[in-house]
Structure formats: C-alpha cells, structure tokens
C-alpha positions as CSV (number, residue, x, y, z in Angstrom):
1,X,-29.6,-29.1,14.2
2,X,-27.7,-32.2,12.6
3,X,-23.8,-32.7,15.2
4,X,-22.3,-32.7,11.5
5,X,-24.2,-29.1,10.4
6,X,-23.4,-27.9,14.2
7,X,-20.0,-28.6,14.0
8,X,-19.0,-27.2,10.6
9,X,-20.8,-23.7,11.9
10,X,-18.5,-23.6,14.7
11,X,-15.3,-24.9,12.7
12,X,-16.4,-21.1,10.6
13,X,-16.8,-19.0,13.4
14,X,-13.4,-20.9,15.1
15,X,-11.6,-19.9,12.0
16,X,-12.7,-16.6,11.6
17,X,-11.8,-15.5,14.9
18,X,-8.6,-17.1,14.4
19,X,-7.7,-14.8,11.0
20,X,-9.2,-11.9,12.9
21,X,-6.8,-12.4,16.1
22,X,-3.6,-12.7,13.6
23,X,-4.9,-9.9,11.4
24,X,-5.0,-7.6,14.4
25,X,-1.5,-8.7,15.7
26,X,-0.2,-7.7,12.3
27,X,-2.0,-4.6,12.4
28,X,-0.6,-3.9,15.7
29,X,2.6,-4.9,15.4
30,X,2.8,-2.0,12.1
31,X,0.7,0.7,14.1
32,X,2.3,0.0,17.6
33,X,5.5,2.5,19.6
34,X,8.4,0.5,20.7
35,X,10.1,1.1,23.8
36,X,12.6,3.9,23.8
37,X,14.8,4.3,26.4
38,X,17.3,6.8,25.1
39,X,17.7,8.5,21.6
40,X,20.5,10.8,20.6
41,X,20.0,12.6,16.9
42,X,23.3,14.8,15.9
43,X,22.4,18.7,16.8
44,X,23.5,19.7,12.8
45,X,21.5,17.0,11.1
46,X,21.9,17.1,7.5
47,X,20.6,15.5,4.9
48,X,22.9,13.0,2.9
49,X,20.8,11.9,0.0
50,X,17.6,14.6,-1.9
51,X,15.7,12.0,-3.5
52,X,13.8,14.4,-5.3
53,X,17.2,15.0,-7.0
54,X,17.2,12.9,-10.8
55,X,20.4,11.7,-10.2
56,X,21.2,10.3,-6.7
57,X,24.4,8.9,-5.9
58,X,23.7,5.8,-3.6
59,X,25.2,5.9,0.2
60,X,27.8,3.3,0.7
61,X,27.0,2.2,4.3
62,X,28.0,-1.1,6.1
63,X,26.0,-2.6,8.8
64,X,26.9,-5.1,11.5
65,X,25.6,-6.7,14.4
66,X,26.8,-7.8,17.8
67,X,24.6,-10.7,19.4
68,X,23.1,-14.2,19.5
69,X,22.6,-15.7,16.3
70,X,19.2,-15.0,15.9
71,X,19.7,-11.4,15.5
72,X,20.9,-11.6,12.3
73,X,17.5,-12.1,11.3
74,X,17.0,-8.6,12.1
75,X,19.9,-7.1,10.4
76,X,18.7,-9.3,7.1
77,X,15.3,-7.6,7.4
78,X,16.9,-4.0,7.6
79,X,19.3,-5.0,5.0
80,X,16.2,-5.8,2.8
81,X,14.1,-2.9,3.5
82,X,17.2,-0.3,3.1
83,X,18.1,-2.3,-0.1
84,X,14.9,-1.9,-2.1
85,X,15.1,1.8,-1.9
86,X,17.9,2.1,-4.4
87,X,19.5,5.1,-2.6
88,X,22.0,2.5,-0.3
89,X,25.3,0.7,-1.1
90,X,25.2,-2.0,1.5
91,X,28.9,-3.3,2.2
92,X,30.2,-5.5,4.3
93,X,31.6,-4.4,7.5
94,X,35.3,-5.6,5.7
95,X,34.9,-4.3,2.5
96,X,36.2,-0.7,2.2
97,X,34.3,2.1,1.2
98,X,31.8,2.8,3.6
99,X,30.9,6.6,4.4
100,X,28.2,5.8,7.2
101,X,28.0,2.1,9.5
102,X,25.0,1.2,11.5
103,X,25.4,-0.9,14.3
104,X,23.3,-2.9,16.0
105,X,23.6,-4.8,19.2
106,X,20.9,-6.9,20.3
107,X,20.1,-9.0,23.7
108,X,17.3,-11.2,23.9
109,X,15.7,-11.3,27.3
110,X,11.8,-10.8,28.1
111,X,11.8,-8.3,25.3
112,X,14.6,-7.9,22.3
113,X,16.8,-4.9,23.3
114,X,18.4,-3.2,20.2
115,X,20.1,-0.9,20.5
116,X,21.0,0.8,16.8
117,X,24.1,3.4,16.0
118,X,24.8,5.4,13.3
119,X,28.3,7.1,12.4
120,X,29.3,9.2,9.7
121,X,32.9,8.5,8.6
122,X,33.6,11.3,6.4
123,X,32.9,13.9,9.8
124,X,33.8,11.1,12.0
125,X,31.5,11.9,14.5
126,X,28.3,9.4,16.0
127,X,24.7,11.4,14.8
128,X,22.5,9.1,16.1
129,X,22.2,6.3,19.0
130,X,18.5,4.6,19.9
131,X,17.7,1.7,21.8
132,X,14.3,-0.3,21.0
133,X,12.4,-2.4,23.3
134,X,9.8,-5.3,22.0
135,X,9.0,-8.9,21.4
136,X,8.3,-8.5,17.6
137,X,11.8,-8.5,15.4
138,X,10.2,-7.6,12.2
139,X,8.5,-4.6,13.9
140,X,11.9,-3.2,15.6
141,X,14.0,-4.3,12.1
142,X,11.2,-2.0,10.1
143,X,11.5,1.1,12.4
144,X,15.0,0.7,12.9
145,X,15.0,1.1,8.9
146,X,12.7,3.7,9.0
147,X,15.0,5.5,11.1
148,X,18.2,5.3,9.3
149,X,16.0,6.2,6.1
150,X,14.9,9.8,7.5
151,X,18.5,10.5,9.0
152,X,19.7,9.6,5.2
153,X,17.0,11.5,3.6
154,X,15.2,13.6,5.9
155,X,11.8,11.6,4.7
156,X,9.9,8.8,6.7
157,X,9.7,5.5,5.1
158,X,7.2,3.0,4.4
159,X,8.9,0.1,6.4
160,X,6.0,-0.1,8.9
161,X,3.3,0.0,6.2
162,X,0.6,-2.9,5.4
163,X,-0.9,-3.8,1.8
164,X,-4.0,-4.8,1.8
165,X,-4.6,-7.4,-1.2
166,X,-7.3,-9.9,-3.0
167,X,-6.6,-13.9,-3.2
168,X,-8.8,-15.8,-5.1
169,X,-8.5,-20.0,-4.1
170,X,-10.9,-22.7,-5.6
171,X,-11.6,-23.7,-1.9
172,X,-12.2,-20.1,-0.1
173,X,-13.4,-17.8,-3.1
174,X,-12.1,-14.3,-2.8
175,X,-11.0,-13.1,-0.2
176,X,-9.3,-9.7,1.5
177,X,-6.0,-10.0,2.9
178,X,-3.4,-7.9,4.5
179,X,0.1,-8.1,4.8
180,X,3.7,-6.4,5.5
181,X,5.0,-4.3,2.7
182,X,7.0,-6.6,1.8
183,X,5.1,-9.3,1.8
184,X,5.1,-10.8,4.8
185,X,2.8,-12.1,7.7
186,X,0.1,-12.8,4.9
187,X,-3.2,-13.2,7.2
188,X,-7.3,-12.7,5.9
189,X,-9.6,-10.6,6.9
190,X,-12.9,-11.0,5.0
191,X,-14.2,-14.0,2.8
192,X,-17.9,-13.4,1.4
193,X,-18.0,-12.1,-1.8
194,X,-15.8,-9.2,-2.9
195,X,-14.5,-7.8,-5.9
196,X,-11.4,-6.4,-6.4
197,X,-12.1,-2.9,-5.4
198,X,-11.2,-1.8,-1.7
199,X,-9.4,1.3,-0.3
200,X,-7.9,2.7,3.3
201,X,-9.3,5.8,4.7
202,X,-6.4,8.3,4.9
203,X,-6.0,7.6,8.6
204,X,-5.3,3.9,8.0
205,X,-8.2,3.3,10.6
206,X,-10.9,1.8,8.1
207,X,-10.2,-0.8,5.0
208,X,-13.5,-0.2,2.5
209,X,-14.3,-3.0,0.2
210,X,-17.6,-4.1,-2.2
211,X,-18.9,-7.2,-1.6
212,X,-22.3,-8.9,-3.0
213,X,-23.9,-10.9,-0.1
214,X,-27.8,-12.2,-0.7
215,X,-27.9,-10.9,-4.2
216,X,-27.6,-7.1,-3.3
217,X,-24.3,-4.8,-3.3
218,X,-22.8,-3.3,-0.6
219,X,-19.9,-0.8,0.2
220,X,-18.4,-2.3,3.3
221,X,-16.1,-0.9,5.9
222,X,-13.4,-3.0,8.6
223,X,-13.2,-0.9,11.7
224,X,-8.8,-1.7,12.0
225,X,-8.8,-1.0,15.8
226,X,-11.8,-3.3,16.6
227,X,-11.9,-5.2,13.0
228,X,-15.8,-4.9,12.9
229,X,-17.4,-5.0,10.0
230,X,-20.2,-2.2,9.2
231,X,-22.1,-1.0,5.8
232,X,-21.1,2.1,4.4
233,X,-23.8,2.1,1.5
234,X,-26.5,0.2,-0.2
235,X,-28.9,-0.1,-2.8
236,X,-30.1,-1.7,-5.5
237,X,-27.9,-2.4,-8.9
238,X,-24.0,-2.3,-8.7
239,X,-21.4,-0.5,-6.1
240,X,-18.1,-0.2,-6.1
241,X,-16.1,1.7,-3.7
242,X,-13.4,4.5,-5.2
243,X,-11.5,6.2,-3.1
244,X,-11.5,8.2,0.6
245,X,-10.7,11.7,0.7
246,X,-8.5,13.6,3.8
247,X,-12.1,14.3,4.9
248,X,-13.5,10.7,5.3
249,X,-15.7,11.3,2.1
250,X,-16.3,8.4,0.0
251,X,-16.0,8.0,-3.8
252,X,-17.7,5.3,-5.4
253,X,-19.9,3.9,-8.7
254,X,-23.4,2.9,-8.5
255,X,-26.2,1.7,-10.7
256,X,-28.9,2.6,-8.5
257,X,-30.8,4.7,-11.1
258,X,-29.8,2.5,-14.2
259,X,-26.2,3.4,-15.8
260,X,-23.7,3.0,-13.5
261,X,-22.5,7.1,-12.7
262,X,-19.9,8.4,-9.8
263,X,-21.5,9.3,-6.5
264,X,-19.9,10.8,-2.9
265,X,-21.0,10.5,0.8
266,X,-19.8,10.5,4.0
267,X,-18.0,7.2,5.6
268,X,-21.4,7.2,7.3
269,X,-23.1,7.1,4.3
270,X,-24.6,10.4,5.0
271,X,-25.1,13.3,2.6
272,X,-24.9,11.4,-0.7
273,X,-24.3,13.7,-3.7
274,X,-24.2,12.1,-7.7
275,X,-21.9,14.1,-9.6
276,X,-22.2,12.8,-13.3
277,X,-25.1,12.4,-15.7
278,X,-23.3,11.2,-18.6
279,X,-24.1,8.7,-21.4
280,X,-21.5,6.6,-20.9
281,X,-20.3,4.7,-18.0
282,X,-18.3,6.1,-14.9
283,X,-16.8,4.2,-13.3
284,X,-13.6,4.0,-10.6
285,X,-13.7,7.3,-8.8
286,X,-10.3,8.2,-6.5
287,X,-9.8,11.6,-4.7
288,X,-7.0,13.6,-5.5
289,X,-4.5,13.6,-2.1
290,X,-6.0,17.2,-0.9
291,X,-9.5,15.8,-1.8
292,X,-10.4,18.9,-4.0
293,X,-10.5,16.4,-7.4
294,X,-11.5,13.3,-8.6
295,X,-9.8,10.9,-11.3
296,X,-11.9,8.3,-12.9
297,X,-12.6,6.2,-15.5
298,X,-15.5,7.1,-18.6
299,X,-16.2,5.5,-22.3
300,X,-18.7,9.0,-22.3
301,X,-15.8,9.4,-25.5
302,X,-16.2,6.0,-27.3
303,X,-13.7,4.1,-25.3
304,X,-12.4,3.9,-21.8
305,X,-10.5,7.2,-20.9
306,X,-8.7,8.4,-17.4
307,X,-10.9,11.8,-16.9
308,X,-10.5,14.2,-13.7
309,X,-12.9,16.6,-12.4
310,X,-13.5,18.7,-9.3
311,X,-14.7,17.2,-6.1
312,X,-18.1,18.5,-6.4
313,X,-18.7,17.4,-10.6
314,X,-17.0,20.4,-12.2
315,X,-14.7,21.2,-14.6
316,X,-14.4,17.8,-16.3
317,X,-11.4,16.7,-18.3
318,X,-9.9,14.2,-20.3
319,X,-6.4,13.5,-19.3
320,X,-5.6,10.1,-21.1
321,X,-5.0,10.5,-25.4
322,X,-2.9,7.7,-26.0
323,X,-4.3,4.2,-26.6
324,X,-8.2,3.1,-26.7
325,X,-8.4,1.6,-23.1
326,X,-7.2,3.2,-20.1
327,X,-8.4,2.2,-16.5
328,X,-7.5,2.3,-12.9
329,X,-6.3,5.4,-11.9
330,X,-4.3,5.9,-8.6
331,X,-2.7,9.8,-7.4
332,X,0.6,9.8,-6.5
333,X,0.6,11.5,-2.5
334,X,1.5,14.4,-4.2
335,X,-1.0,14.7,-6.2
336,X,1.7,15.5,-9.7
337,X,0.6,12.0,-11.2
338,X,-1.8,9.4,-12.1
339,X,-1.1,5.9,-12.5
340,X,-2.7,3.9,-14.6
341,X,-3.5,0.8,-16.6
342,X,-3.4,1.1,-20.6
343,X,-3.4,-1.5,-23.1
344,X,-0.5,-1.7,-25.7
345,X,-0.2,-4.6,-27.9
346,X,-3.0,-6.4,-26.4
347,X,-1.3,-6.8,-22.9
348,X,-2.1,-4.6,-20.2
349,X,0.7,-1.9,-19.0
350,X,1.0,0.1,-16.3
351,X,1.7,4.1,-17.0
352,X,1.7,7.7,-15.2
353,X,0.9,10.7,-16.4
354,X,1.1,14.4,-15.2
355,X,-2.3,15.3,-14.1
356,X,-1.7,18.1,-16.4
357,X,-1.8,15.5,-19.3
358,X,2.0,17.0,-20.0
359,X,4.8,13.8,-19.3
360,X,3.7,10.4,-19.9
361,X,5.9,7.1,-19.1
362,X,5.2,3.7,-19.7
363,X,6.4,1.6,-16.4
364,X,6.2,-2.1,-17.2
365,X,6.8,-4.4,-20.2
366,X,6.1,-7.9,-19.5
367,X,2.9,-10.0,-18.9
368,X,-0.2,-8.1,-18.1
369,X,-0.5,-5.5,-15.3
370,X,-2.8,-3.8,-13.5
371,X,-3.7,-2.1,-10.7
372,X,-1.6,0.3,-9.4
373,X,-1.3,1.8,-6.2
374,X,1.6,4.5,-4.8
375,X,3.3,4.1,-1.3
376,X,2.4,6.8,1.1
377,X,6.2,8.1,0.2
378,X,5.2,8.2,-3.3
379,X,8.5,6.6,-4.2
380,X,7.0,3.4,-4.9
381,X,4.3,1.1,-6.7
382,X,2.3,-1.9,-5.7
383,X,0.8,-3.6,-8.5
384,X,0.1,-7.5,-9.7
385,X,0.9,-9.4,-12.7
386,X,1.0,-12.1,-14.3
387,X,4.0,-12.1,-15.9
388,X,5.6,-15.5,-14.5
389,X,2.7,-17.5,-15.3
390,X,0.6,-16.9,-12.3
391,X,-1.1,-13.8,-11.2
392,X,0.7,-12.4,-8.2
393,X,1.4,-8.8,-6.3
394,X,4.5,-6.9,-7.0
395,X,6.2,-3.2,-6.0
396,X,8.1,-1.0,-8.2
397,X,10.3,1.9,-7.6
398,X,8.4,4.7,-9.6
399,X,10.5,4.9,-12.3
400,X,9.8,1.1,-13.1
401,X,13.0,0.2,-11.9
402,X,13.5,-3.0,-8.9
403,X,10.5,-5.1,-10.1
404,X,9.5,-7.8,-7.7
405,X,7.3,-10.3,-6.5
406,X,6.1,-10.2,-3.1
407,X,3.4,-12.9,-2.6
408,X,4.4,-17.1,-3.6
409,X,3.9,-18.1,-7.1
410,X,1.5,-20.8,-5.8
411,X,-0.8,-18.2,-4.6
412,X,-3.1,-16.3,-7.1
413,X,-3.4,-13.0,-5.3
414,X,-4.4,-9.5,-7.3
415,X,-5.5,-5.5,-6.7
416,X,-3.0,-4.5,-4.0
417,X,-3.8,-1.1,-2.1
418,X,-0.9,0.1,-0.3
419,X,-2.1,1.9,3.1
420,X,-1.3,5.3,4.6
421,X,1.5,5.7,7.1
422,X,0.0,4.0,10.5
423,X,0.3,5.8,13.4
C-alpha cells in the first residue's frame, strides 16, 4: 500500500473515532445523574402555572447568582432555557415584581458545586433547595432548569434533550449529527450515505437512519451507549425508516416487491409484516405514541395525502382535505395531533391537525418548511427552513409562536428529530 493511500485511511478512522468520542460525551453529559448531596422540595407543592390552560399568565421570577465570574455562564444558560418556554417573566434581581427568585451559588473546585434555591414571595416561604455536583456547566444549568420548570408546572422539561439532525457540506456529503436542544455542542455521528429520514427508539437508546452504501439500501441503527453501528433491514429497491413504536417495532417504506408500500418489524428485523397493497405510493410510516396506529403519507387518492390506519393495516383513513400535497407527518406525545408539511402558495408550510381531522392550524408563514418533529413535552417543534436564505434547523412553541434558529447560517443543516427524554 502507497504511505500517501496508508495515511489518508488512518487520517479516516482518526477522525471517526474522534466524532464518536465527542458524540458520546454529549450523549453522556444529556443522559448522565449529577451529584446530589441534599434536596429539600416544600411538603404542599403546588403547581403555579397549568400549561394546558389557553391563557397562561407568565411567572415573574428573578434569578441571581453568587460566585466567580464564570458562573454566570450558567445562570445565562438557565435564563435561556426558562426563557424559551414562554410561561417566565425573567427580572432582574433589582427590578420589582418578582413573585418567585432562584438563587444560585456556585464554587468551582474539582467539580462545579451549585447549589440552586427557590422562594416563593407571595407565601414567603423557601420550597425548594438542591445542590449539584459535576464538571459539565451546561449539563448542571439544563437540570437546574428542568427543576425549576416541574416545581413551576408540575411537568419535566426538555432541557436535557438532544436533536438529532442532517448536514449536507460539499466536502463531507451528508451526514448525521447530534446536538443540545438548543443547539449546542454540534458533533457527527455517521457520514456514508444517508437521506434525510432517521428516528430515536422511544428509549432514546438507538438513533435509526437509511443510508445507501454499495448501491443497496439499508435501515441502520447507532447503538447510543456503545455508538455501534448494526443493520436493522435490507433488501433490494428502496428503504426508508418511519417511525419506532413503545414496543421497539419499526415502521418503514420499501420497494422490495416493486411500488414502494409500508412494512413493520422488529428492531431486529425479525417478524416482518407489509401492511398496504395499494396502487399508489406509501410512503413515511410513524407510530402513533401508544403504538396502536400509524400516520403516513399516500397519492392512493391522486395526490399526496396524511392517511392513518391501525398498527396492523386496518381501518384506513384520510385525515388531510385541504391542499393537494401534504407530507411528513409527526404525532404529538399525546397522540391529539399530527404535524405536517403542506403546500400553500407554492412554499412549503408547516400545519397540525386533530387526528380526528376536526381543528386544523397553519404554524409558519415564511420561506419553505418542513419536517416537523414534537419535543417529548409536546410543547414544542423542531423543524428547518430556509427562510433566511440558507436552509437551517429551528424550534417553535406549538402554537407557532418564538421562532428560532438554532444551527449557524453558514451551515446547511435539515430534518431535525427531537429525541425522547434520556434517562
């Protein structure tokens, strides 16, 4: 073997392990238990905010911090995190009005030590005192948040989630990333022909993806404690991975015998089962939350349409009347709505439905946008657009409100998923 052809083989496998070794730190820094050396939660908890409520008054609460310098970078991060929620008024610590303060004190020694009060003003009592031990700030901002979210709320929050994403450069090709919820700690994790469609089991333990690699289609699977890579499924003609129900069942689209029609198996890829015969083409299969139906895609009607059946092929419906091309369907973790993508004035827009076909809303406005995906919480929206001139991931509140980008301008990034709560 030529030094030049030996040495570029082991620049690839060098670089590889290097993404892997940062992917899993991410990973482990949104899956791992801080320290906790003491936590004190008021007896009469209550919860301050419903937000299943239509009209929610936000919580004016101030927060400050007692420190070095550098632990302001972890009262910016909960700032940030609490602020995107919409249910927060974040004051100053000077400015009147608060009705709840958070308090952080923070030492930096072998670990961070924060340790993270909250006091309600109107009772004028303390209902909750932790202290968090770690060496990663975002990770003890992003529980800390979580924290004060479920006091406020009696919900968890999706602080400590990941979103797993598609770039595509002119030098790398496509290729799977993960990152922070809010965009942050952006590493890769597979390069070698993908398309855009990958989903997380429910556990958060495997990342699925389609990739073509020596002319043939494959569903893939990432292992997230080890980050190995195994097959899932194979054959001949096209497959694209769907969706994973609470049972580790897979949904997915496949050529195999000709027209491309929606198919289930195990995570194994045992017990396979095809559960359409139609004319058209199905495509984009995603379980409902409780697995017992499946939303996808069909032109069986003349043009693409959001259909749902039953998890084993029954009891097929149209759900989608308005506009002649609708795609991409996600569930809300409820399992009340469907996002979806619809064209309207030759852009693409991003809707949800009732899964009873009864409430429609149309979410976004500007540029084209597609691919939606729900935060475990179902309070929230990942999506990308290119509405600024470059395509690019954003999140939503579900009611289209607090649009934003999360990955750089200069990046062309595309199909977020948004994972499960990690444990």
């Amino acid at each position: 073997m030529m030094p030049e052809v030996r040495s570029q083989k082991s620049e690839v496998r060098r670089n590889k392990t290097e993404h892997i070794s940062a992917a899993r730190r991410i990973f482990l820094s949104l899956v791992c238990v801080l320290s906790s050396v003491f936590c004190v939660l008021s007896s009469d908890a209550k919860i301050y905010i419903d937000i299943s409520s239509p009209a929610i008054k936000k919580l004016p609460v101030s927060i400050s911090t007692k420190g070095p310098f550098e632990a302001k970078e972890i009262e910016w991060i909960v700032r940030s995190d609490l602020d995107f929620t919409g249910i927060f008024s974040l004051l100053d610590p000077d400015v009147p009005g608060a009705e709840m303060t958070v308090q952080l004190e923070v030492e930096f020694k072998e670990e961070k030590i924060v340790t993270c009060t909250v006091n309600d003003l109107i009772e004028n009592k303390e209902i909750f005192k932790k202290q968090y031990i770690g060496k990663n700030s975002r990770a003890i901002a992003h529980t800390i948040s979580n924290d004060i979210y479920k006091i406020v709320t009696g919900n968890n929050g999706v602080f400590r989630t990941a979103i797993s994403y598609l770039v595509q450069s002119a030098k790398e090709g496509r290729g799977l990333y993960l990152m922070e919820w809010d965009g942050a700690n952006a590493v890769r994790l597979i390069s070698s022909g993908l398309t855009t469609s990958h989903s997380w089991s429910g556990d958060g333990l495997l990342l699925l993806y389609s990739a073509e690699r020596a002319n043939k289609w494959a569903i893939y699977y990432l292992d997230m404690q080890d980050f190995r890579e195994k097959v899932m499924f194979t054959s001949k003609g096209l497959n694209i991975v769907g969706g994973v129900s609470p049972k580790n069942e897979v949904s997915f689209s496949s050529s195999k015998d000709g027209s491309s029609e929606i198919y289930v198996a195990g995570v194994d890829g045992s017990n396979l089962r095809k559960l359409t015969r139609s004319f058209g083409i199905d495509v984009s299969p995603v379980f409902s939350p409780d697995g017992s139906k499946i939303a996808f895609v069909s032109d069986r009607g003349g043009s693409p349409q959001i259909y749902v059946m039953d998890s084993n092929g029954g009891f097929v419906r149209r759900i989608t009347f308005e506009g002649s091309y609708n795609t991409s369907p996600a569930w809300s973790p409820d399992g009340k709505w469907i996002a979806y993508v619809g064209q309207k004035d030759s852009k693409n827009q991003l809707f949800m439905i009732q899964s009873d076909s009864s409430v429609l809303r149309q979410l976004t406005l500007d540029g084209n946008n597609e691919t939606p995906s729900f935060s475990p919480d179902g309070l929230f929206l990942a999506f990308d657009s290119d509405r600024d001139g470059s395509r690019g991931i954003y999140i939503m509140r579900t009611n289209g409100g607090e649009q934003r980008r999360i990955t750089p301008k200069n990046v062309k990034a595309m199909s977020p998923k948004w994972s499960p709560y990690l444990k």
